[in-house]
C-alpha positions as CSV (number, residue, x, y, z in Angstrom):
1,X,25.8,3.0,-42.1
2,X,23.0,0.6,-41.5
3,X,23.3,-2.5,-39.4
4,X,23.4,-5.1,-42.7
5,X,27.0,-2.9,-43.8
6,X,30.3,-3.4,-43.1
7,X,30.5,-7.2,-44.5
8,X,34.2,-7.4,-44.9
9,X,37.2,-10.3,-44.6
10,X,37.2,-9.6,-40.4
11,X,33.1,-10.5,-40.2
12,X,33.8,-13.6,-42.6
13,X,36.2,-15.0,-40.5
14,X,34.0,-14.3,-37.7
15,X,31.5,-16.2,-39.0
16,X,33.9,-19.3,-39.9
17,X,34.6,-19.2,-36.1
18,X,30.9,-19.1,-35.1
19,X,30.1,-22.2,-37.5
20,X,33.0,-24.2,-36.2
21,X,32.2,-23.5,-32.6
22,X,28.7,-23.8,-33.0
23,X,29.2,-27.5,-34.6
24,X,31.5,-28.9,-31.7
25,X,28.5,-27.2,-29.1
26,X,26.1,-29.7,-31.2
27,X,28.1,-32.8,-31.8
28,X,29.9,-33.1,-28.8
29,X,27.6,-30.4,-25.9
30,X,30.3,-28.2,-24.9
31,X,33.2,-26.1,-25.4
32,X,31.7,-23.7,-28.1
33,X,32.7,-20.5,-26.1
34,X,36.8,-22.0,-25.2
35,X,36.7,-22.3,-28.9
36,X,35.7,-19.1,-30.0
37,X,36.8,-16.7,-27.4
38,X,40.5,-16.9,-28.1
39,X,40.0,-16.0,-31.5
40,X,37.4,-13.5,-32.0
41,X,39.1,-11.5,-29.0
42,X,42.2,-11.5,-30.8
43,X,39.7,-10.0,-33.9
44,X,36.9,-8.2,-32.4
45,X,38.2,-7.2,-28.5
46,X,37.3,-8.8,-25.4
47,X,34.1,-5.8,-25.3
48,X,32.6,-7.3,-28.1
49,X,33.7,-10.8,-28.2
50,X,32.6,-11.4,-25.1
51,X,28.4,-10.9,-25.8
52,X,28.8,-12.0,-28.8
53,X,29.8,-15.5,-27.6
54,X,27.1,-15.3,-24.9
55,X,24.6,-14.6,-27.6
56,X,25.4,-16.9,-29.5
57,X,26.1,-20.1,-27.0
58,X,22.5,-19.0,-25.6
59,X,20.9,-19.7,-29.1
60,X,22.8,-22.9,-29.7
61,X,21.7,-24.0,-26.2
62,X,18.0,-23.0,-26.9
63,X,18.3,-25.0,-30.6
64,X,19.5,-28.2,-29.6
65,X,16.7,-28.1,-26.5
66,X,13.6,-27.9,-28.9
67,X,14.3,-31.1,-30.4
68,X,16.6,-32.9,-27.2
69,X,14.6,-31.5,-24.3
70,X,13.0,-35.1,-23.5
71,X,16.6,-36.1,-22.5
72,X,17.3,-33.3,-19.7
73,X,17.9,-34.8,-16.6
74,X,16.1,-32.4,-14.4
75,X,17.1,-32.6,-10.7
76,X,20.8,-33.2,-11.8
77,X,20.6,-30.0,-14.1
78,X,19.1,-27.7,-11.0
79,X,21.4,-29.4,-8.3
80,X,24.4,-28.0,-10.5
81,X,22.7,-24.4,-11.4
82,X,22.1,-23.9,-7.9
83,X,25.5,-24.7,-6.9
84,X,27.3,-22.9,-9.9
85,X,25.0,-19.8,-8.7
86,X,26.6,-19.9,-5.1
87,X,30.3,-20.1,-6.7
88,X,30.3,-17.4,-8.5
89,X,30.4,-14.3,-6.1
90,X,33.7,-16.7,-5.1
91,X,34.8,-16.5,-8.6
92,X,34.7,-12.7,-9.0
93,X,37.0,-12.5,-5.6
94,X,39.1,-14.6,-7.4
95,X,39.0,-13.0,-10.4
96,X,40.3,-9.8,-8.6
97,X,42.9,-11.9,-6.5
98,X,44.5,-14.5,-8.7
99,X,46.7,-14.7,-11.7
100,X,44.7,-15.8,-14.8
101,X,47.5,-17.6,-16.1
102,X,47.6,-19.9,-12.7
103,X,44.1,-20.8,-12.7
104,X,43.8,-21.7,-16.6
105,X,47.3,-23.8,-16.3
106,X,45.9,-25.7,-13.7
107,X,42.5,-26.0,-15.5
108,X,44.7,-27.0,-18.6
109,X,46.1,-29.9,-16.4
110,X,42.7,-31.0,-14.8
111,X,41.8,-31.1,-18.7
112,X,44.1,-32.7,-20.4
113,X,44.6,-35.4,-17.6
114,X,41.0,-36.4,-17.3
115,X,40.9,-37.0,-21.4
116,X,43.9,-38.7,-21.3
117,X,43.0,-41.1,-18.4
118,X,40.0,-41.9,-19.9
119,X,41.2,-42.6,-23.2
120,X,43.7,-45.0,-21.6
121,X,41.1,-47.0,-20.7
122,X,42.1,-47.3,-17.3
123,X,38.6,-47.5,-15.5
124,X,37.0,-44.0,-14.2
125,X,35.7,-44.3,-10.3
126,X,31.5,-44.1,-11.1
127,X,29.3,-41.4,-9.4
128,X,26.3,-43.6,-8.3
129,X,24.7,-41.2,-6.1
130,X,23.9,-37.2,-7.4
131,X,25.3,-35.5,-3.7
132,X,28.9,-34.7,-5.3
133,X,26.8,-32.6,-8.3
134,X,26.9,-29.9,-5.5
135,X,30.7,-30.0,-5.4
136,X,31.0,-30.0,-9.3
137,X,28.1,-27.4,-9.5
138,X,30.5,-24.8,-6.6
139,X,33.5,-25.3,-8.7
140,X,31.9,-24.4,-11.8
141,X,30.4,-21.5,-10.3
142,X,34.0,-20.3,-9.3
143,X,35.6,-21.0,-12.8
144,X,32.6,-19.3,-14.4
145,X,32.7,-16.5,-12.0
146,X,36.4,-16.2,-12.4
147,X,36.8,-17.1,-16.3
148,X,34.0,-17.7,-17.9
149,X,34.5,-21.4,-18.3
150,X,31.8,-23.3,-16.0
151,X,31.8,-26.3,-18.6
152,X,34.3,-28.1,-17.7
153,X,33.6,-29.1,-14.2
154,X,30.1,-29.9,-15.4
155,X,31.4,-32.0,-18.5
156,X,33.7,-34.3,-15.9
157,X,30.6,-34.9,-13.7
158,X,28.7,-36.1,-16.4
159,X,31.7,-38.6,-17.6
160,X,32.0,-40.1,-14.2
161,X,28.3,-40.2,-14.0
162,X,28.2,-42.1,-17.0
163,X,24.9,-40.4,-18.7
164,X,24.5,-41.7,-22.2
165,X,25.3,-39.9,-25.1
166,X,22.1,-38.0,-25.6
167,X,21.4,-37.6,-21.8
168,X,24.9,-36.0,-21.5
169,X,24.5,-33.5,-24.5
170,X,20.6,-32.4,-23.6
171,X,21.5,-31.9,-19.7
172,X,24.4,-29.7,-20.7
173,X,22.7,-27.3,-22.6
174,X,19.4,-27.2,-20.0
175,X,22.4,-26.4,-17.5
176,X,24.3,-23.9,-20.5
177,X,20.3,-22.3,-20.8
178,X,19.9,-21.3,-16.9
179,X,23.6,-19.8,-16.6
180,X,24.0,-18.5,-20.1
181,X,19.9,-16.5,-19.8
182,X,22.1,-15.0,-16.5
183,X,25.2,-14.1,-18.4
184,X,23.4,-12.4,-21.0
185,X,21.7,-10.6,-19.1
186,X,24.4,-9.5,-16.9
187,X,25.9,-8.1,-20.2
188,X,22.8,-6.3,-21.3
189,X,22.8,-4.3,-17.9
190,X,26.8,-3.6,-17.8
191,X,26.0,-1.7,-21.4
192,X,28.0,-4.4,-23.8
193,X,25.3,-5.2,-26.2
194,X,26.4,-2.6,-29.3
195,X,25.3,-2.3,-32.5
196,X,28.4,-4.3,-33.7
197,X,27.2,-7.0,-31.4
198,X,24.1,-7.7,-32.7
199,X,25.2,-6.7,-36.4
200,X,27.6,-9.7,-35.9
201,X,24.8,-11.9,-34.4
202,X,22.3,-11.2,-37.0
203,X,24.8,-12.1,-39.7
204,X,25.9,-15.3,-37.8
205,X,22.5,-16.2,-36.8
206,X,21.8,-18.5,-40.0
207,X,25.8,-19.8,-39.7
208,X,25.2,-20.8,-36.3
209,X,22.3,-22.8,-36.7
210,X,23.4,-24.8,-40.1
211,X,26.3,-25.1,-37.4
212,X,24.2,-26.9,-34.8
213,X,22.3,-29.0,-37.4
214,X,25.4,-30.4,-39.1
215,X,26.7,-31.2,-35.8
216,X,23.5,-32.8,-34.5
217,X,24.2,-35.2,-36.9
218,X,27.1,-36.0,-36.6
219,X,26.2,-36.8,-32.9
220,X,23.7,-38.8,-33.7
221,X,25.4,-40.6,-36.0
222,X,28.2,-41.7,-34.1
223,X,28.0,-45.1,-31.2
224,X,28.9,-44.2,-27.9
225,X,32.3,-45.5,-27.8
226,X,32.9,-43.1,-30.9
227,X,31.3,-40.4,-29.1
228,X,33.3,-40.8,-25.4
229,X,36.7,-41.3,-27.6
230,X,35.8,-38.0,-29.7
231,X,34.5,-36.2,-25.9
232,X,37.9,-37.0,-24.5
233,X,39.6,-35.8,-27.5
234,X,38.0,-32.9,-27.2
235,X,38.7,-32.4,-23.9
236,X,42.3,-32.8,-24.1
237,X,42.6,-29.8,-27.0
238,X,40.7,-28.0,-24.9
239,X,43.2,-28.4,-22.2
240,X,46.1,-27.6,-24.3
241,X,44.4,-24.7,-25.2
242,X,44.1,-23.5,-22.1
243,X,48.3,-23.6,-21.7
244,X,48.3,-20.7,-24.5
């Protein structure tokens, strides 16, 4: 059976995932991966949903950088990678110590409290200075380590350091590029890239970049104040999610 086979109702709902996931990466910068993962490892396993996400979030990242890569803020995005890098050996221990459910309750609270404060428009205290990035940077290494959900931590520090729509989106996927490459590759040498893997990438391939176009215009289309309200939105589903 050749790689191209198999292209039954499970790999069109697969790709339906990929495509919705791949649009809310684009139009809003995050939360492809919290999106997907629930679902395809209720269809595919945890073995194979989990490369396949990585794969996939890695090629969204690298897509929205050809054309956004002007709007990276550099020493912000490096400041967080190097701090994410030192949390994660944390992560792991916690990973091993921890109950899952605990951590992604109180992620789910963190979430869904953030969104919802902000959408109150009560007013957020400001970042002026890049020192805390460090702090956001550790704890995203730890959740990442832990979970596999870095993004958040990294999403707040961008709110509170009020980046501009574009900035926000471009600096999360130069970030999302450095820690994804590593995730990849951590799954390449563990053995988890299989031929259903990349069968399902090379099918989605096409899906997930219509995905990331539609959804680059859609961010591009909306004002900030439509974007922030839509961000915090998102962040509060995401943090609901989390409860389940």
């Amino acid at each position: 059976m050749g790689i191209l086979a198999d292209f039954g109702p499970r790999t069109v709902i697969v790709l339906g995932v990929l495509f919705f996931a791949s649009f809310a990466r684009s139009a809003i910068g995050f939360g492809d991966a919290l999106l997907a993962m629930p679902v395809l490892a209720l269809i595919l396993g945890m073995k194979t949903a989990t490369p396949l996400v990585a794969l996939v979030a890695l090629t969204i990242g690298i897509t929205i950088l050809l054309r956004a890569w002007r709007h990276v803020d550099a020493r912000a995005t490096w400041r967080l990678i190097l701090s994410t890098f030192a949390g994660i050996p944390l992560g792991l221990t916690l990973l091993k110590m921890a109950p899952v459910g605990v951590v992604r309750l109180i992620l789910g609270v963190v979430l869904v409290t953030f969104g919802a404060y902000h959408l109150s428009r009560l007013r957020l205290p400001k970042l002026r200075t890049e020192r805390l990035s460090y702090l956001f940077g550790f704890v995203a290494g730890i959740l990442g380590g832990a979970y596999n959900t870095n993004g958040p931590p990294v999403v707040i520090y961008g709110v509170m350091r009020e980046w501009p729509k574009q900035r926000f989106r471009a600096t999360l996927q130069g970030y999302f590029l450095i820690t994804g490459s590593t995730i990849v590759a951590s799954h390449g040498i563990a053995g988890m890239w299989t031929r259903e893997v990349f069968r399902l990438y090379l099918y989605g391939l096409p899906i997930v970049v219509g995905g990331v176009m539609l959804g680059g215009w859609a961010h591009h289309r909306a004002s900030g104040e439509q974007f922030r309200c839509a961000l915090n939105i998102f962040l509060i589903a995401l943090g609901i999610l989390m409860f389940f």
